[in-house]
VOBA-1610 file (N, C-alpha, C; in pm, whole numbers, padded with zeros to 5 digits, always signed):
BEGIN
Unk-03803-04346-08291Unk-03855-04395-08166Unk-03957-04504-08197Unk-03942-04637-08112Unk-04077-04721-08133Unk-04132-04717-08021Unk-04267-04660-08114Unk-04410-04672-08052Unk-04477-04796-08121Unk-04570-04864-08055Unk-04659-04943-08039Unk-04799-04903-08015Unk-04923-04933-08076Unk-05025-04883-08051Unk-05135-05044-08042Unk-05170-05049-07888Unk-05258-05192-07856Unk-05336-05127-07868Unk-05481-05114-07917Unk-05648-05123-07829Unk-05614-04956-07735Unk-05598-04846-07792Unk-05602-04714-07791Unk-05487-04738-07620Unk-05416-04805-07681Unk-05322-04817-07538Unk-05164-04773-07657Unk-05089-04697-07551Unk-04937-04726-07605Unk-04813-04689-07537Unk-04737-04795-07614Unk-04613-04900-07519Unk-04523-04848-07634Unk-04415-04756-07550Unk-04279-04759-07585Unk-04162-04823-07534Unk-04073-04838-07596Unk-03962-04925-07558Unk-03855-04881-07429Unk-03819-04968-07390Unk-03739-04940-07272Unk-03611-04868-07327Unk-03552-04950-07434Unk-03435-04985-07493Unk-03434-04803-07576Unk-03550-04743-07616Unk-03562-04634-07708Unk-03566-04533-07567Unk-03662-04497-07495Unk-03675-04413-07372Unk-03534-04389-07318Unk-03472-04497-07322Unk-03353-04488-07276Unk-03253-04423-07331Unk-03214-04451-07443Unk-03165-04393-07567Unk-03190-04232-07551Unk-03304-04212-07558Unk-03382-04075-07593Unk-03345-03951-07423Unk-03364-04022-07351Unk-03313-03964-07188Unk-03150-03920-07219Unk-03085-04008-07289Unk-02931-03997-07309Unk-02898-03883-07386Unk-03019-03892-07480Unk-02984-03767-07558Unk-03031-03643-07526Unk-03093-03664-07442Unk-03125-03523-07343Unk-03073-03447-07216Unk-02973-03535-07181Unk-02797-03549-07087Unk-02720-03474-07162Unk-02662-03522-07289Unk-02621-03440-07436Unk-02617-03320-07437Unk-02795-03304-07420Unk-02819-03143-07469Unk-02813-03062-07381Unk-02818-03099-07229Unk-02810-03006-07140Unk-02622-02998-07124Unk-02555-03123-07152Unk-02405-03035-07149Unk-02378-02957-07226Unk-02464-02951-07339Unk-02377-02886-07430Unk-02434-02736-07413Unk-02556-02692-07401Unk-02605-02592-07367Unk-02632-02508-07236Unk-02552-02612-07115Unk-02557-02564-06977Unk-02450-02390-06960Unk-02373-02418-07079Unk-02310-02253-07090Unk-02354-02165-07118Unk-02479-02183-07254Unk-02549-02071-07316Unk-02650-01995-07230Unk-02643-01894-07190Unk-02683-01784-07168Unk-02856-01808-07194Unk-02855-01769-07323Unk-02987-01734-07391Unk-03094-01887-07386Unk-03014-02005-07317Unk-03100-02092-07409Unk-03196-02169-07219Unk-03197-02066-07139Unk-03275-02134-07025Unk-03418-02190-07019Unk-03432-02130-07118Unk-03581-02232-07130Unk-03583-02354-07182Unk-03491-02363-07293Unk-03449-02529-07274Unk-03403-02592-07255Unk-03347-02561-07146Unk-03228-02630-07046Unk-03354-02662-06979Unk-03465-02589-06919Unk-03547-02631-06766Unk-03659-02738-06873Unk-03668-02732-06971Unk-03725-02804-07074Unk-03672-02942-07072Unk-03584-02928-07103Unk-03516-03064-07163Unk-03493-03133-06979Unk-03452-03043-06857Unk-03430-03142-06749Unk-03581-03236-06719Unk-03681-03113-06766Unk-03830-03178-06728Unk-03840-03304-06829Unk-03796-03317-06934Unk-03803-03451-07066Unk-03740-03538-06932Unk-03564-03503-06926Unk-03525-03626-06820Unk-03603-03701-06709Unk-03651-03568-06648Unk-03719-03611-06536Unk-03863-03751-06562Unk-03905-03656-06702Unk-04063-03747-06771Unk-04024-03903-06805Unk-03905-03886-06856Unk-03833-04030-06924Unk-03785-04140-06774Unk-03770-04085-06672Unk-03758-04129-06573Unk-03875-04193-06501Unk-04019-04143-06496Unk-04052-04111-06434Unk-04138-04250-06533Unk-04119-04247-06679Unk-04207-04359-06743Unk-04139-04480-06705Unk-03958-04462-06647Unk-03891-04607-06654Unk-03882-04643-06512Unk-03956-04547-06409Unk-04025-04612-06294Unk-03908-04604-06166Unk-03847-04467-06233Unk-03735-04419-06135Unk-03811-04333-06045Unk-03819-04305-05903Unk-03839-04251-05787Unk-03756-04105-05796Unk-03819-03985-05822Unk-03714-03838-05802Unk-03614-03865-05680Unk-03677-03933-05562Unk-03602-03901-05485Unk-03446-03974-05488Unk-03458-04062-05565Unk-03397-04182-05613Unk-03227-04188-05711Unk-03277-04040-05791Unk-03220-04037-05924Unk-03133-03951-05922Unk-02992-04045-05873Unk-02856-03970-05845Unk-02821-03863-05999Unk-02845-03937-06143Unk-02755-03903-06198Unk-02844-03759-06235Unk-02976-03739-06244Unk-03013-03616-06268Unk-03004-03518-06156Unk-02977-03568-06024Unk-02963-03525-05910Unk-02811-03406-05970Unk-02729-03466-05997Unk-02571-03470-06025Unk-02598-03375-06141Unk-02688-03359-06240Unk-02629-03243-06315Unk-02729-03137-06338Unk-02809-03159-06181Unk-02902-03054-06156Unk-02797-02941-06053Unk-02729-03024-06027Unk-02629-02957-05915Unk-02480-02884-06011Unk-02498-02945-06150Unk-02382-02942-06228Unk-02444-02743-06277Unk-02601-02750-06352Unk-02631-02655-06366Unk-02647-02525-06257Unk-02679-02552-06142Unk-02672-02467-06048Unk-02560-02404-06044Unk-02424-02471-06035Unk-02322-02420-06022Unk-02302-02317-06145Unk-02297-02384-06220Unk-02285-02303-06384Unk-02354-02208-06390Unk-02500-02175-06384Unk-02575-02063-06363Unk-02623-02007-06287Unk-02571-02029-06100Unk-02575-01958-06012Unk-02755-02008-05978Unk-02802-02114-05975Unk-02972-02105-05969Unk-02974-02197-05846Unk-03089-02271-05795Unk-03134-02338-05712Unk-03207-02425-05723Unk-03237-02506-05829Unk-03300-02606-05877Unk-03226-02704-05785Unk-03376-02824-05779Unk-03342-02932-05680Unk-03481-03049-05747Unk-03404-03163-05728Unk-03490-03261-05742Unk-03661-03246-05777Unk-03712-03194-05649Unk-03842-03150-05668Unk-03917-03051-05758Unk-03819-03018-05752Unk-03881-02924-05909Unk-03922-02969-06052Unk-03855-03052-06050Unk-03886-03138-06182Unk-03933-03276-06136Unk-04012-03317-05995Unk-04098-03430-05984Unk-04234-03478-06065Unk-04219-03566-06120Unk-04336-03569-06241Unk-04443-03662-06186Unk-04569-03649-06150Unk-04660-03745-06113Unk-04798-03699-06175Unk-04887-03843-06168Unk-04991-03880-06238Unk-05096-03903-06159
//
């Protein structure tokens, strides 16, 4: 990942965040079956949500995590929705 460090300021890349969100899409397909692994499934949607939230996407906004928040519900019978994983500062 590139990090950048200005004057106790720091700037990561669009091009890497992006990358890094993708690979956290990845991990929730591949683990949206496992049983045992719900804590990092609600883990890793909160990374998506954070990686979103640095590239200045709106929750209310964000079809594609919308889409496999609805993908996991189905799969594990739950009720997760957008707002649950809204990230603000």
């Amino acid at each position: 990942m590139s990090i950048h460090k200005f004057d106790k300021s720091v700037v990561i890349e669009e091009k890497t965040l992006i990358s890094r969100r993708d690979q956290f899409y990845k991990i929730i397909h591949d683990i949206v079956d496992e049983e045992d692994l719900e804590l990092m499934l609600i883990t890793t949607l909160h990374s998506i949500a954070f990686c979103d939230y640095l590239l200045g996407t709106e929750v209310e906004d964000n079809k594609r995590l919308n889409s496999l928040i609805n993908i996991v519900n189905d799969k594990r019978n739950t009720t997760y929705n957008l707002l649950n994983f809204h990230v603000r500062f």
